[in-house]
N, C-alpha and C positions, 0 to 999 in steps of 0.2 A: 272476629275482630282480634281477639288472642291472639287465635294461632297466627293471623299475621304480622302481628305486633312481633311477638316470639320470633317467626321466622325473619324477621327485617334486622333486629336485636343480632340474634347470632349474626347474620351478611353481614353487619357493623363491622360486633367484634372480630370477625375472623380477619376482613379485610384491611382494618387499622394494626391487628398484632403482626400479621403477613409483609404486610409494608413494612414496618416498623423493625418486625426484625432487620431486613434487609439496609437498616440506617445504622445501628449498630454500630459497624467498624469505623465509617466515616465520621460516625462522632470523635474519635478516638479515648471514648471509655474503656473498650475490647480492642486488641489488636484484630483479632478471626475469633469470627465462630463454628462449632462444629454445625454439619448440614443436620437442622432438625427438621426439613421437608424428606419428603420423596422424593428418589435418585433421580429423579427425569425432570424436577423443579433446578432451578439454577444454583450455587451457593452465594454467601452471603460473601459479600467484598467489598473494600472501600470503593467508593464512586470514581470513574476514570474524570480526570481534568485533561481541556484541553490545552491547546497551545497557548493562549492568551492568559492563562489560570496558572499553570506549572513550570513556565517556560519550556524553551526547548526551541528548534530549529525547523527553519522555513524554508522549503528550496523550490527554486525553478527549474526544470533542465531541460534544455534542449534535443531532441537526438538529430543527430549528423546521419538524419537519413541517405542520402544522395552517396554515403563511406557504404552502405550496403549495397546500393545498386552499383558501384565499385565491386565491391566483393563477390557480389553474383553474376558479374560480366566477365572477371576475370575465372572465374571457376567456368562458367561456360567456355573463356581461351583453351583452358586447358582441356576441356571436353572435345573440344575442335582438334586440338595439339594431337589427342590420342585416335580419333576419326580419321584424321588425316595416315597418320603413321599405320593403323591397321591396313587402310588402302593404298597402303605405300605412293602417295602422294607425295611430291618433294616439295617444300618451301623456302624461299629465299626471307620472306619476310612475314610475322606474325605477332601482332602487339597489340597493344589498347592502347587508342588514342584518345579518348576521352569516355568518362564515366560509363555511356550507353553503346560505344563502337569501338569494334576492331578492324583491323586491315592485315587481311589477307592478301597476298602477294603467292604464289607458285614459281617455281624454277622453269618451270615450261610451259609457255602460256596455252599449249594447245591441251593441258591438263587441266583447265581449269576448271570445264564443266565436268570431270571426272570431280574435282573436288567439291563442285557444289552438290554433286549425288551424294555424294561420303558426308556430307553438312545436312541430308535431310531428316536428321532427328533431331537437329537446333530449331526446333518449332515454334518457339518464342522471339526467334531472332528475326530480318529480314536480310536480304541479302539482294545488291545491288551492285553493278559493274563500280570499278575502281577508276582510276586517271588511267592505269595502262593495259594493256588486254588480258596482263594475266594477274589484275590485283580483283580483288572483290572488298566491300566493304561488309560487316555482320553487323547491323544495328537493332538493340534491343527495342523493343516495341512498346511504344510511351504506355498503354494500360498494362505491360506485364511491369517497367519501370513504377508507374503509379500504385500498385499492389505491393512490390517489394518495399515500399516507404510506411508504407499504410504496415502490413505485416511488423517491422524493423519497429516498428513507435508501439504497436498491439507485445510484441515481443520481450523488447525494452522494461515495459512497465511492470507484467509477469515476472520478468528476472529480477527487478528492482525487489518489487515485493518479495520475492522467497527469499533475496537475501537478507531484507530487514526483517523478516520472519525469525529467523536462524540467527538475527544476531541480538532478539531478545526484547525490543523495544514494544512498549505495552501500547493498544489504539494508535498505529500510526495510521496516517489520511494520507492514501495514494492515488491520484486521479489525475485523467489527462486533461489537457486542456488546450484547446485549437489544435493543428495536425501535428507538429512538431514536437509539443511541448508536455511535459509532465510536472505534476505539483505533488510536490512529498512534505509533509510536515512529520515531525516527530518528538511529541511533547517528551517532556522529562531527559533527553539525553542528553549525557552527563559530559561525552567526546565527541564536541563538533568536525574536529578534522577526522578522527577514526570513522564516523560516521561519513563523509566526506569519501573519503578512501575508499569503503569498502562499496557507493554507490558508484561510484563514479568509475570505476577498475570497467577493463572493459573483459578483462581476465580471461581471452583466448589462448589457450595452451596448444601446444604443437610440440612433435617430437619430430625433429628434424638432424638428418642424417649430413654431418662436417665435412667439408672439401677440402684433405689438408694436400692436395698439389699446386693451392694457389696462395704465395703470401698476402695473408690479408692486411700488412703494413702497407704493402706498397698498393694497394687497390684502396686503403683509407687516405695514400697520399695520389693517385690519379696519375698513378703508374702505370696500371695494369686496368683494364675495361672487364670487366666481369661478364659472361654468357647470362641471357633471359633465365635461364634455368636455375642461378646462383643469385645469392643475394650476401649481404655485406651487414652484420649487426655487433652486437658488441657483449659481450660476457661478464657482470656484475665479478669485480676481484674482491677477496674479502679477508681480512685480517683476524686467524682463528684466534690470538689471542684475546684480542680485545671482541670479538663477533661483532666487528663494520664491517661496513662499505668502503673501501674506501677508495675505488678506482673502476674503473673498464677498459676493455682490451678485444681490439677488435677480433672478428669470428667470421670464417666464411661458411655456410650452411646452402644445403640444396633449398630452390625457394618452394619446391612440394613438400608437405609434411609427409610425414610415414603415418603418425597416428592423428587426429588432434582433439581437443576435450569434448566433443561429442560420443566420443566411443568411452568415455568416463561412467562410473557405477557409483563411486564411491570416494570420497577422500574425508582422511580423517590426521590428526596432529596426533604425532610421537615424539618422546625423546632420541636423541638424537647419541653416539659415544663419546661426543665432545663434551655435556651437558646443557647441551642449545637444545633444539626443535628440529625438527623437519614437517613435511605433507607428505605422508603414505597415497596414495591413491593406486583405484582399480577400475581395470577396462573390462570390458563386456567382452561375450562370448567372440564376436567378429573380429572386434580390437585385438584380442587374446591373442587370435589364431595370427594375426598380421604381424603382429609383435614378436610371435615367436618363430613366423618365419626370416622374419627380417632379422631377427638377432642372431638366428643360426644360422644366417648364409653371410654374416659381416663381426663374425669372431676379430677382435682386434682391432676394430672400427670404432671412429667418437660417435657418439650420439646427444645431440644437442638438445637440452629440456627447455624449447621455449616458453616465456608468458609475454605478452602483450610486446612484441618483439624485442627484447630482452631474453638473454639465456644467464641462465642463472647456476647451469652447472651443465657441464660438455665430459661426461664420464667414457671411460671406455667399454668396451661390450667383451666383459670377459669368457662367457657363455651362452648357449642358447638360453631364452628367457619365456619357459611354458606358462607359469601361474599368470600371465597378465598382470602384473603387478609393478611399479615404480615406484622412486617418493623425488620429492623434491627437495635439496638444502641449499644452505645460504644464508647464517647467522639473523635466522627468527627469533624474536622473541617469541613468548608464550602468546601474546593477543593478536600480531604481526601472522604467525602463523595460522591459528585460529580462523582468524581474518580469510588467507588466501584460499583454508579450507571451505569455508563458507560458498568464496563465488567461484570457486570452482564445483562443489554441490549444484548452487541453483544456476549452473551453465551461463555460458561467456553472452556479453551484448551481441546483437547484430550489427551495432554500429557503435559507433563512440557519442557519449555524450557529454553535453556542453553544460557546464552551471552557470547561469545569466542572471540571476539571483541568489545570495544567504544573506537570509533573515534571522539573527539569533536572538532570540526572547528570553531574558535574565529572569530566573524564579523569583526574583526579588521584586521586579513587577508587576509579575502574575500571581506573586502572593499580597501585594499591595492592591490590584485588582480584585481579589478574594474579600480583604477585611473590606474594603469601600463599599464593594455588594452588600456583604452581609451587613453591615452597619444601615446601608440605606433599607435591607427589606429590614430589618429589623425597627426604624425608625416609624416606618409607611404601615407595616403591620399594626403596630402601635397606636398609630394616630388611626388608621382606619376603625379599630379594633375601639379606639375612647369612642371616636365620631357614631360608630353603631350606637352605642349605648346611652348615648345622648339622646339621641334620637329617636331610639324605641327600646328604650328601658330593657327593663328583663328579654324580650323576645331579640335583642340585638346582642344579647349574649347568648341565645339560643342561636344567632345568627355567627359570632364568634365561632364558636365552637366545631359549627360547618368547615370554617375558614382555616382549623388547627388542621381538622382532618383531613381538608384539601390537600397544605400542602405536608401534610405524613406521606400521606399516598401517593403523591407525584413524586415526590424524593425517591421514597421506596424504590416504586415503578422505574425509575430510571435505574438506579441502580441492581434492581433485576433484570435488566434488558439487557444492561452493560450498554446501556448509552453515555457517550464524552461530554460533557459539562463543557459550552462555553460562555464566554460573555454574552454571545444574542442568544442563548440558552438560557438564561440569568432574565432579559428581559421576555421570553415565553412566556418564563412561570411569574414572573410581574404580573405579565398581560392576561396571564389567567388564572391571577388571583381577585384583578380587576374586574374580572366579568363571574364571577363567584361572587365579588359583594354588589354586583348588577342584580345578579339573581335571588340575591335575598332582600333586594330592595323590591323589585317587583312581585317578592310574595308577599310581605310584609304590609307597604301599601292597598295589594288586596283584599288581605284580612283587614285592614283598617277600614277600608272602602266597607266592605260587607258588615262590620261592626255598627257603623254611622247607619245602614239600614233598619239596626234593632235586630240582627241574628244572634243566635245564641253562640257562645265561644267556638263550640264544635259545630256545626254549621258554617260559621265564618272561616275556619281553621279548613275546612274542606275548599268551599266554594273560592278562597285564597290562592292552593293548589292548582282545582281543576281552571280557574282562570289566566293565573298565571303561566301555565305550563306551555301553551300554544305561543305566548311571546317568548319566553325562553328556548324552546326549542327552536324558533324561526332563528336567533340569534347566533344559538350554537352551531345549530349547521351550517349556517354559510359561513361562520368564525373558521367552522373544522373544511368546508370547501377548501376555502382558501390556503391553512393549513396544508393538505394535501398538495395542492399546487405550486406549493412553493418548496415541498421537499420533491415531487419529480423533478421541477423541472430547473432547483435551486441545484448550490452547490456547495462545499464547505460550512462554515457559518451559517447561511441560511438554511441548509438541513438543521442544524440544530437547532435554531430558530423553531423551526417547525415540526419537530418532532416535539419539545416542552410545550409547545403550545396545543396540537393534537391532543396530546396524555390531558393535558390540562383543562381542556374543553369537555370531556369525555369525562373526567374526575368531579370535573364543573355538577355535570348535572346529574350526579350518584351524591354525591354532599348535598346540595340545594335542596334534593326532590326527595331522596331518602332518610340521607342523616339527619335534619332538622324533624323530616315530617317523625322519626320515632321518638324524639324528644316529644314536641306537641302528641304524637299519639301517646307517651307514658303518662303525661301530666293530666290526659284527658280521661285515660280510663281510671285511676286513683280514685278522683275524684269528681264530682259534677261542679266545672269551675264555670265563675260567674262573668267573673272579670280577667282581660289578660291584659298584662303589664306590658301595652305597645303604645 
């Protein structure tokens, strides 16, 4: 009987100081404390709040799936472009007419099926007679189409998150939702446009090689018809003095890149000899070698630094260029730069996306949310906390005191998980502080019951437990069933929901069945009591 009393005693205390450390910083007594666990225990830190607690920003976004199965049609033209040219196959006409088709056209129709041999490594495409003998149509094939949308949305959100990774923001919630759509929250940030910016960039980089035997005034005024090969963008002008924007100036550029930010390693912010910024960045071993053959066989040539079509600097190529190395300028600030280093790190979208929702959440309402909570558990605790003791005297402060430990160790607990605090989080640990004073009513009553038969205290105090114990457990586990169920198959919110209520059901019956029983176990072994104060 000791030795179990003793060993129940320490599980108490160890379990209450363990929690309890972990509560600590969220009081704000201590800013940090040093780690007095073992290295493989988590450290001690304030509680993460969520969106609805801390403010901070709600977004919906959309991706513009159907801009990648774009993307991946035309990079199959140009696979075609080069199929054809190795088989010296001639073409009068070659283009994309809509998202999933091209049309092919030959110079001599009696080449045609010469071109559909050269076309048999477009395996994903299909290929069907045109309006004239020598056109063919290449249409992509709706389940490789339906996979490229599916991947571009898998892709999307990946990229989202490294870059909100990299730009510092504590628990943000990134989750898709229906096929399209992504849900970003991000408590506590402090720049909703920078934050805005840096998801929404769709931040493809491209190094593309300048056409200067075409003026590109008169191809911006519909002078001059540009070849499929060339395309027409425009060069950010900038004002070193002041480091603006303050204009653009049209650019003709080959429309195949030489490199593009796939072949990227690396990019990091430098100062700059103006005393601005620049993006340093570095290509990979492939990249490298491309780079520096093309720099060495176009000495004296512009080479255009695309971003999201935008060129931002058209330098000239005074040397061959071995180290694979570039940077980017264009009067950055220090965060502005920062920024393009980031997504250009966690690689360019596959598509563009759309924001169709911001939500901004004022810390001022989510700190008004904070004191109303607190105020009402602190009210309910209170009245529940008289209501015991009315009820059943001394043993409803034995019951109390279950109820302090409860919620030490759920707080705790949360806070060593590093689980996000929110409002249906708030009401969990309500709802399982209500079924904690469930449980100490059904012990309580039992010892009452078993009293009324003429037991002696410690008889009564036993047979209270072993009776009670079959109805609370019935209660908790389908409480923690449900639980369960609602964090697989819940989402946001209702995960938190259901993870404070889980902990809390679980904490339920370690307070109830333990902590009380070692108070009634100390009072019983002291001494042989006669009477208990229920």
């Amino acid at each position: 009987m000791q030795k179990r009393l003793r060993f129940r005693v320490i599980l108490l205390v160890l379990a209450t100081l363990s929690t309890g450390y972990y509560i600590l910083p969220s009081t704000g007594l201590v800013q940090s404390l040093p780690s007095l666990l073992p290295g493989f225990l988590p450290r001690s830190e304030i509680m993460n709040l969520g969106l609805d607690l801390q403010g901070g920003m709600h977004l919906v976004l959309e991706v513009q799936s159907e801009k990648a199965v774009e993307n991946h049609t035309d990079r199959l033209l140009e696979e075609t472009r080069r199929l054809l040219e190795k088989q010296k196959v001639e073409v009068s006409r070659l283009e994309r007419v809509s998202p999933t088709e091209i049309v092919l056209a030959v110079a001599k129709p009696e080449e045609r099926e010469k071109a559909e041999r050269a076309l048999g490594e477009l395996v994903t495409m299909d290929r069907v007679p045109g309006a004239t003998p020598g056109e063919l149509k290449l249409t992509l094939r709706s389940r490789e189409a339906k996979q490229i949308e599916e991947l571009a949305v898998r892709q999307s959100l990946e990229t989202i998150r490294n870059r909100i990774d990299q730009f510092g923001v504590t628990e943000p919630h990134i989750v898709p939702e229906g096929d399209r759509r992504i849900v970003v929250q991000l408590p506590g940030i402090k720049d909703p446009q920078r934050a805005i910016n840096l998801i929404g960039k769709t931040a493809l980089l491209e190094l593309k090689a300048v056409d200067t035997k075409v003026n590109p005034v008169e191809v911006e005024q519909g002078k001059v018809e540009l070849p499929p090969e060339l395309q027409l963008l425009y060069q950010r002008e900038v004002d070193e003095t002041r480091r603006q924007v303050i204009g653009k100036r049209p650019i003709v550029v080959q429309r195949k890149p030489i490199i593009t930010g796939a072949s990227l390693t690396s990019a990091e912010v430098r100062p700059d000899d103006e005393g601005g910024w620049l993006v340093a960045f570095t290509l990979d071993r492939e990249g490298a070698r491309i780079f520096s053959d093309y720099t060495g066989a176009n000495v004296g040539q512009y080479l255009a630094i695309v971003l999201d079509d935008t060129v931002y600097s058209a330098p000239v190529i005074r040397d061959r260029i071995s180290e694979g190395r570039g940077q980017i300028s264009g009067s950055f600030t220090s965060e502005s730069a920062r920024d393009l280093a980031i997504v250009l790190r966690a690689g360019a979208l596959p598509a563009p996306v759309q924001i169709i929702s911001n939500l901004t959440v004022g810390p001022s309402l989510g700190q008004d949310s904070i004191e109303k909570g607190v105020q009402a558990a602190i009210l309910a605790a209170i009245l529940v906390a008289l209501l015991m003791v009315f009820f059943y005297k001394m043993s409803g402060v034995i019951a109390d005191f279950a109820l302090i430990l409860n919620c030490i160790m759920l707080v705790g607990l949360l806070v060593a998980i590093r689980a996000t605090l929110t409002l249906p989080g708030i009401a969990g640990i309500a709802l399982g502080i209500g079924m904690a004073v469930d449980s100490n009513v059904l012990i309580l009553e039992r010892i009452r019951e078993e009293l009324k038969l003429g037991k002696t205290v410690r008889s009564a105090i036993d047979a209270g437990y072993d009776k009670a114990f079959t109805a609370i457990m019935d209660s908790h586990v389908t409480t923690l069933i449900t639980a369960v169920a609602l964090f697989l198959f819940g989402t946001g919110p209702i995960k938190g929901f259901a993870v404070t209520l889980s902990l809390g059901v679980a904490i339920n019956l370690f307070s109830a069945l333990v902590g009380t029983r070692v108070v009634y176990d100390w009072l019983t072994s002291r001494r042989d009591l006669k009477t208990l104060s229920i």
